[in-house]
C-alpha positions, 0 to 999 in steps of 0.5 A: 562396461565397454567391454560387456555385450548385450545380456552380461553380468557385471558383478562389482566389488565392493568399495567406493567408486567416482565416475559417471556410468552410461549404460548402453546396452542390456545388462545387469549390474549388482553388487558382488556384496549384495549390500549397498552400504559397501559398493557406493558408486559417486558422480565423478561430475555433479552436473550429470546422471551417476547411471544414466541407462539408455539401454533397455532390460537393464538390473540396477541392484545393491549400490550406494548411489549419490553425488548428481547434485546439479538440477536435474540430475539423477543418481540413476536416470531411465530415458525412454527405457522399459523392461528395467529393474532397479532394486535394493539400492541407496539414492542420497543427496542427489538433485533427482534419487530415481528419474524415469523419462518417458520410461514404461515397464520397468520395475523398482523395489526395495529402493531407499531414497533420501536427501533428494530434491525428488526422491523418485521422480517420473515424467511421462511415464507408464506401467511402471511397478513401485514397490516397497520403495522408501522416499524420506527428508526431500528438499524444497530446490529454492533456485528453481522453485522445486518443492521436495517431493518423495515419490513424484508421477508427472504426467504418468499414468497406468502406473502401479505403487505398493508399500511404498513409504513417503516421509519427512519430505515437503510433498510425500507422494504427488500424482498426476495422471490417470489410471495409476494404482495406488495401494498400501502406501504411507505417507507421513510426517510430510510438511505439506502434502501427504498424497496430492493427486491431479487426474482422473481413474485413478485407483487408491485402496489402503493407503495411510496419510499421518501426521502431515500439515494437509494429509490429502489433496484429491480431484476428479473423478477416482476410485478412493474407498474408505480403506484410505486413511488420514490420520486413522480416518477414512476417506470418503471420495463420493462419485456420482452418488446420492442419498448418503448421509455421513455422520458422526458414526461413519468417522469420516477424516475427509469428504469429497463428492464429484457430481453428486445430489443429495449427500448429508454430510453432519457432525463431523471433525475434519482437520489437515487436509487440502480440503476437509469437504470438497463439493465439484458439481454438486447439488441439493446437499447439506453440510450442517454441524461440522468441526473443520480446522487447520486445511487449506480449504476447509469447506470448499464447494465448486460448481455446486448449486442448492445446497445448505451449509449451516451450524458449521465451525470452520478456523484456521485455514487458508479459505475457510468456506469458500464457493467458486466458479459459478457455485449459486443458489447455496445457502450459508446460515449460522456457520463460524469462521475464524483465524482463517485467511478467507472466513467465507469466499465468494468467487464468480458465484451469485444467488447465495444467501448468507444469514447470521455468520459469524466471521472473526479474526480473519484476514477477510471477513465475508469476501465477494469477488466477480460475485453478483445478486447475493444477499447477506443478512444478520452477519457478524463479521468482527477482529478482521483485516476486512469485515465485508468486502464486496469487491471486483464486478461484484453487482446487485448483492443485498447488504441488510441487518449485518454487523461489522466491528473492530476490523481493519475495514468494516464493509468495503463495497466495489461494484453497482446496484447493491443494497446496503440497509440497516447495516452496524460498521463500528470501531474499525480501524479505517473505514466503517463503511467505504464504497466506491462504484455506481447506483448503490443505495445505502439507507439506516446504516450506522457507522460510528467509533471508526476512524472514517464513518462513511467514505463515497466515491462514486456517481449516482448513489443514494443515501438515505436515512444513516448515522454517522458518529463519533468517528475520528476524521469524517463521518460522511466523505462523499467524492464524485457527482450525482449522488443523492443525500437525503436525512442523513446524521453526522454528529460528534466527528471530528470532521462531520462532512466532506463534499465535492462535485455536483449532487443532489444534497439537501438540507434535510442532512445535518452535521450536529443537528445543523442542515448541510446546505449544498447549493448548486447552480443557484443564484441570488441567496443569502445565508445568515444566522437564520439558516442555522448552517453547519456547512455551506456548499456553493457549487457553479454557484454567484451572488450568494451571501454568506453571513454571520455563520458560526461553522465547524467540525467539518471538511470546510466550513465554507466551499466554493467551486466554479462560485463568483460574485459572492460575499463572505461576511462576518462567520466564525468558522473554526475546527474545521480542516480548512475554514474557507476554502474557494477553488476556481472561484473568482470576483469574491469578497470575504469580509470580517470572517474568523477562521481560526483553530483550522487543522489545515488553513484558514482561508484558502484559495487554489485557482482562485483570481481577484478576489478581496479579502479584507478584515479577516482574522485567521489565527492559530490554524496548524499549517497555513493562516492564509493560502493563495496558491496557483491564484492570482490578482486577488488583494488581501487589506489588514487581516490578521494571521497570527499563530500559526505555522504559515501567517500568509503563504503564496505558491506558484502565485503570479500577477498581482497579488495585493497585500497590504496592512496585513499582520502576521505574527508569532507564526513560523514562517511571517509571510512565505512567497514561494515560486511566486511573481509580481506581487505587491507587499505594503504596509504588512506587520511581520514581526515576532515570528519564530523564523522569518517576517518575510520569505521569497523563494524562488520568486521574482519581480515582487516590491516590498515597500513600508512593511516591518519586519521585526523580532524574528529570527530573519527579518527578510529572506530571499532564497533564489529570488531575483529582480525583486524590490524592498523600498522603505522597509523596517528591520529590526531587532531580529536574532539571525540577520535582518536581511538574508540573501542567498542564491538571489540576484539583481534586487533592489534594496534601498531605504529600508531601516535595519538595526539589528546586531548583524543587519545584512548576509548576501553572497549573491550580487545585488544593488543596495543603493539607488542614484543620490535623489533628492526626497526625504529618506526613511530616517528624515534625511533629504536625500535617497540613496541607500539604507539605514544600517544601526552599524554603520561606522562611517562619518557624513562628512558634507551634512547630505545625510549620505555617508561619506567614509568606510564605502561601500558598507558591507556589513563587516563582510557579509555582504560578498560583492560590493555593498552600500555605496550610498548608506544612510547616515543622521548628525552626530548625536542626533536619533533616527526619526524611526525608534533603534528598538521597533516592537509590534503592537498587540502581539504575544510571543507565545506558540500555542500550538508548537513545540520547540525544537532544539537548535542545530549546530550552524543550522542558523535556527535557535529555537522554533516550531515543529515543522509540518510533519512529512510522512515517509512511506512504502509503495507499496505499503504490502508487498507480496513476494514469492520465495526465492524471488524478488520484488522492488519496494519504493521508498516515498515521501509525500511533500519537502515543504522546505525542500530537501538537503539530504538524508540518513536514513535505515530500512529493517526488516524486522524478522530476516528469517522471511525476507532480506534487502538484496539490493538498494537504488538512489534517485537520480537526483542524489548526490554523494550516495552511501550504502550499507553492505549487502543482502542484509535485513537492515540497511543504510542509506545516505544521499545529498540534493546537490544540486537542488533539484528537491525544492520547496513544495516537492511532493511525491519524493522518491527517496530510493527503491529497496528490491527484497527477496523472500527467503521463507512462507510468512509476513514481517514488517518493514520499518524506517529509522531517521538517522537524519533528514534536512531541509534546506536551510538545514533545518531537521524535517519533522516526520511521520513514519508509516510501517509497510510489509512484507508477505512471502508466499510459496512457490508453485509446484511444477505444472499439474496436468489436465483436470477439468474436474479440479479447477486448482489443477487445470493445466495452463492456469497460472498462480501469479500470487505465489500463494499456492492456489488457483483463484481469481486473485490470480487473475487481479496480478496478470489483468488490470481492466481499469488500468487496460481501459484508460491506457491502452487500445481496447481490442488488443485486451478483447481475449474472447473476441465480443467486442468488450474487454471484461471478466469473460476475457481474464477467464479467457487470457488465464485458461490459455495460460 
């Protein structure tokens, strides 16, 4: 080579050669054999070109030419060269087989390229001749997101490709450009694309697409005749015509029309293809009666106004008619979609009419995005992940006669101003009918057999006149304020109603047949058995009077909210999520009530001081009996909370609380104070409880005087709690300890009577006796000192009633530092004034409404409820990924009511061909950490709370992040197994596992060039979703405008510079890339 000079031959033997060839100069290099099989030329380095021709006129012919593996080196590389011929050779298992840079007129034929990641690849590359080339078995490149592609033009134009065959690749032939002549080309076999062409005037004559999953993808305005085939059939790429009608007789495979009016397009059978009827600018035609399946998009129209789509059958596509940018005035009558992604699409397009569509087994139903002043009437929209989904500035769309049933989501509605009447949500998974935005009116709809009936967020909405029935949970939830309810029925919901904020809600709406009363800024009524409520609302409310109610089957029984000065009295509320619930109400008085049977709690304070609760019973409640939380100075007089899991529960509830005489019993936990201060506890029966009478933790400064606490598993236990009283207490008979001490310091504990088998466990330092006064002590003595212990051994040798030997007591040990130096003690042979055995009066050991659990070795715990269930999940609970990449998943828990002492836990991905867990991250609060190996589609994961720092009450615990990586296009689920999970005490936590998911999608292909007529391929869009579409889903990945409203500065997001940041400025952001 170095010895040749411009115009030389060089003639190669055959055999096998290693060496990267520069060629520099004009010159021809064949083989002496004229037989590629024999002369095979090998990358010496893989990470550059086998020829790398720099030297124009140059013959490449007759050679094996392979081993440049690297991205993006080629077996033979053409840099700004012209006047080549490369002929006759073989280009196998190289990152590029053929790569023309900014190469024109050069000539390649007979050429075999196969195993490449780009079989033939050109890059801003012009008048050059394909010819007879054959492109097969093209890699997708997965570290740099490169799909496969057998003959690839990229930015070349005025380019010529004759007989040219495509086959096996991902892509078979990609174009973009313009003026490229493409004639008597097959593509086929191909897993994507057969011939995707971007750009405009170009010419296709007798090429044949087969047997490829989308044999074409066309765009702007190009000569296609009908010579063009798709599996046998023609193409038929319309131009500026009108007045033409393809029926059944034309045989039509696919159907574009650029800027054209009058087409009737009927009876056809599209199938595998990008799009099987494309629309762009596009006016006053029919498409009616078509069979279209498997394409990406089926029917696709954009920028088209005025036309009609009717009797249409569209299945298993991506989108199976979709209408996008700015595509108005169409109308969509008695078309089918089905196992679509998208059955119908709205994008950015107003004024259309849709009338009795059926849309099933979806992802989406009917799905308006950016869409506004579109009605949507008789549709059936049915086995969907959304049956109607009107979403993101969607405005002013009209919603009338439609059905939606058995979806995951019946009719979702984002947006303002719409009409929703007479509309059918039933047996949907979740939501019958869900609406958040502002000004809608929804009236004569029913939502009944769904989990949730009707879900409101939102401000000044009206509802009139609908049914909500028979759904699991809620029939009406109603969250925001100035929404207007007027004659609307729930009825044989598990929880009728769900209200909140300041609307306007009269009695005509009834739950079972009973009116709603929704009082607002009202003073001086009263409600009694004359009323005939079925729920009672009081909002910014004083001096109401609610009596002698019987009330449930609803959110609460009784709300109130900003409400003073009231009486509760004497009403049965039961059935309900919450019985009474106040909440920054103050200076009430609830009085005789029963709010029993309650999922969630009886009575209910939150940011609610000094009121009076006295005489009530809240009983067999699933979670709470009586809860003050964040509520101070309220006193609670001999109630009874008795069954359930919580009798009476305190948190981060300070300042003078009173209870007295209160009974709780056969509950799990008796009295629970947690993070809770300077509260009084009297004369409180909590005895029979399955764990605890009475708990205190992380709690200070409290005084527990005469309560009896008995026939627990602990009597009294203080965990992290200091300074606290416990004067004149009875505890007795409980399984565990009477009284447990752990982490807790500087109590006082004296002249309590503990008789139990091990009456005292304190590793802390606490002070179990006061000073020697003169006073009758708990078991009739004259003196006060310390406590009565059923096991003390010691002998009062004086007759003072103290004992005198076997000092300090200390329960056998149990009490670590020091212990009772002032023991209580009677004369020999004589019984304590207070019986050995104390049971409860009236109480029942039965847990109705628990199971038993199994004890755990050294837990301390030998038989109790199910805990509150704690529910594991993923955030988010999909996760989109793109191949190759990857994305971090969250792993969450919503609440430790016990606090948290470590976890076993294993995640799966349940089919590892599409996603693999890559990487693992503990929180900084974990302790002694182990992971399983990694990637691996399943892995463990173990952590200690050393520390504490999860504590009672946490909420919104994070448990670690899995990062997962997307190996192949698809969706599997993401499960989590408990291996083992404790709470503090050691106790295993009862939980509730949400499944989440995994959706890989594709990698975008490299940038397609400039198309303003094809949408998808406008140069500088960016597709953020990875799904291998333009759309503006794209945008909702880059652009979050409520986020952007509420955190950031305005002006810095305002992309189109009017002042306001919209839907103009992700337009604006997403065309400049």
């Amino acid at each position: 080579m170095d010895a040749a000079k411009d115009g030389d031959t060089i003639i190669v033997y055959s055999g096998t050669y290693e060496e990267n060839v520069d060629v520099n100069k004009e010159l021809t290099i064949i083989s002496q054999s004229g037989n590629p099989d024999d002369t095979i030329v090998k990358a010496a380095v893989s990470d550059d070109h086998v020829f790398n021709v720099i030297g124009k006129n140059v013959t490449i012919s007759g050679f094996t030419v392979t081993g440049a593996t690297e991205y993006i080196n080629a077996g033979i590389y053409l840099n700004g060269v012209e006047g080549s011929i490369i002929t006759n050779n073989i280009v196998s298992d190289n990152s590029c087989g053929i790569y023309l840079d900014s190469s024109s007129d050069n000539t390649l034929t007979d050429n075999t390229a196969s195993n490449d990641y780009y079989g033939i690849y050109l890059c801003d590359s012009s008048n050059n001749t394909l010819t007879n080339n054959k492109a097969s078995d093209s890699d997708n490149y997965d570290d740099y997101d490169c799909y496969g592609t057998g003959l690839d033009l990229y930015h070349s134009s005025d380019n010529t490709l004759t007989d040219n065959t495509a086959s096996n690749n991902y892509y078979g032939i990609s174009l973009s450009g313009s003026n490229n002549t493409l004639t008597n080309n097959t593509a086929s076999d191909n897993d994507y694309y057969g011939i995707s062409l971007s750009g405009s005037d170009n010419t296709l004559t007798d090429n044949r697409m087969t047997y490829n999953k989308y044999n074409f993808r066309g765009g702007g305005i190009n000569d296609i005749d009908t010579s063009n085939t798709v599996d046998g059939k023609p193409i038929y790429y319309l131009v500026n015509l009108s007045d033409i009608t393809l029926d059944s007789t034309s045989n039509a495979g696919i159907v574009y029309c650029i800027n054209c009016q009058d087409i009737f397009i009927k009876d056809l059978n599209l199938e595998n293809n990008a799009y099987s009827i494309y629309f762009y600018n596009t006016t006053g035609s029919k498409i009616d009666n078509n069979r279209v399946s498997d394409n990406y998009h089926g029917i696709s129209l954009w920028y088209s106004s005025d036309n009609t789509l009717t009797s249409n059958n569209v299945s298993n596509s991506n989108y199976g008619i979709s209408l996008q940018g700015s595509s108005d005035n169409n109308t969509l009558t008695d078309n089918t979609a089905s196992n679509n992604y998208e059955g119908i699409f709205l994008g950015s397009s107003s004024d259309n009419t849709l009338t009795s569509n059926i849309v099933s087994d979806n992802r989406g139903g009917i799905f308006l995005q950016d869409s506004s002043d579109n009605v949507l009437t008789d549709n059936t929209a049915s086995n969907n992940s959304d049956g109607i989904y009107v979403y993101y500035y969607s405005d002013n769309n009209t919603l009338t006669d439609n059905t939606a049933s058995n979806n995951s989501d019946g009719i979702s509605l984002s947006g303002s101003n719409s009409t929703l009447t007479n509309n059918t949500a039933s047996n949907n998974d979740y939501y019958g009918i869900s609406l958040s935005g502002s000004d809608n009116k929804l009236t004569s709809n029913i939502a009944s057999n769904n989990s949730d009936g009707i879900s409101l967020s939102g401000s000044n909405n009206t509802l009139t006149n609908n049914t909500a029935s028979d759904n699991d949970y809620y029939g009406i939830s109603l969250s925001g304020s100035d929404n207007t309810l007027t004659d609307n029925r729930m009825t044989y919901n598990k929880y009728n109603f769900e209200g909140g904020g300041i609307n306007d809600i009269d009695t005509s709406n009834t739950v079972d047949g009973k009116p709603i009363y929704y009082l607002v800024n009202l003073s001086d009524i009263t409600l009694d058995s004359t009323s005939n409520a079925g729920t009672v609302y009081c909002i910014n409310c004083r001096d109401i009077s609610i009596k002698d109610l019987n009330l449930e089957n609803n959110e609460y029984g009784i709300y109130l909210h900003n409400t003073t000065g009231s009486n509760i009295d004497n009403n049965e509320v039961s059935n309900n999520e919450y019985g009474i619930y106040l909440r920054y109400s103050s200076d009430n008085t609830l009085t005789d009530n029963n709010a029993s049977n309650n999922n969630e709690i009886g009575l209910y304070l939150r940011y609610s001081s000094d009121n009076t609760l006295t005489d009530n019973n809240a009983s067999i409640n699933n979670e709470k009996g009586i809860e003050l939380r964040e509520s101070s100075g309220n006193t609670l007089t001999d109630n009874n909370a008795s069954n359930n899991y919580h009798g009476i529960f305190l948190w981060f509830s300070n300042d003078n609380n009173t209870l007295t005489g209160n009974t709780v019993s056969d509950n799990v936990f008796g009295i629970y104070l947690g993070y809770s201060n300077n509260s009084t506890l009297t004369d409180n029966n909590a005895s029979n409880n399955d764990y605890c009478g009475i708990s205190l933790s992380h709690s200070s400064d409290n005084m527990l005087t005469d309560n009896t606490a008995s026939n627990n598993n602990y009597g009294i236990r203080l965990m992290y709690s200091s300074d606290n009283t416990l004067i004149s207490n009875l505890v007795s008979q409980n399984e565990e300890f009477g009284i447990y001490l752990t982490g807790s310091m500087d109590n006082l504990i004296y002249d309590n009577y503990f008789n139990g088998t091990n009456n005292a466990y304190d590793y802390g330092k606490n002070i179990w006796n006061t000073t020697k006064t003169p006073g009758t002590n708990i078991v009739g003595g004259p003196f006060l000192g310390g406590n009565y212990w059923s096991d003390y051994a010691g002998v009062d040798t004086d007759g003072d009633g103290l004992g005198d030997t076997l000092l300090p007591y200390n329960s056998e040990g149990k009490i670590a530092n020091e212990g009772d130096y002032l023991p209580l003690a009677t004369p020999s042979g004589t019984t304590p004034l207070i019986p050995a055995t104390v049971e409860s009066e009236g109480t029942d050991n039965s847990r109705a409404n628990y199971e038993i659990l199994a004890s755990r070795s050294g837990s301390g715990l030998v038989s109790g409820p199910l805990p509150d269930l704690t529910v594991l999940s993923f955030d988010p609970e999909t996760t989109l990924v793109v191949e190759g990449e990857g994305a971090e998943i969250r792993v969450m828990a919503d609440e430790f009511p016990e606090g948290l002492a470590g976890y076993n836990l294993t995640f799966s991905i349940e089919d590892p061909a599409i996603a693999e867990i890559t990487e693992i991250e503990f929180p900084v609060w974990a302790n002694l950490t182990a992971g399983s190996g990694l990637p691996a589609a399943s892995v463990n994961m173990a952590a200690f709370d050393g520390d504490e720092m999860i504590q009672a009450g946490a909420e919104s615990v994070v448990l670690g992040n899995l990062t997962v990586s997307g190996k192949a296009f698809g969706k599997t689920n993401l499960t989590i197994t408990v291996e083992d999970l404790d709470d503090d005490s050691g106790n295993p936590v009862g939980t509730t596992v949400l499944e989440g998911s995994i959706e890989v999608n594709m990698a975008l292909t490299p940038d397609y060039g400039n198309s303003p007529e094809n949408p998808d391929t406008v140069e500088g869009y960016k597709d953020f979703t990875g799904n291998e579409e333009i759309s503006s889903r794209d945008l909702e990945m880059s652009y979050n405008i409520e986020w952007i409203k509420e955190n950031m500065l305005e002006e810095f997001f305002d992309f189109n510079g009017d002042g306001k940041i919209d839907f103009n400025d992700i337009v604006a952001l997403f065309k400049t890339g």
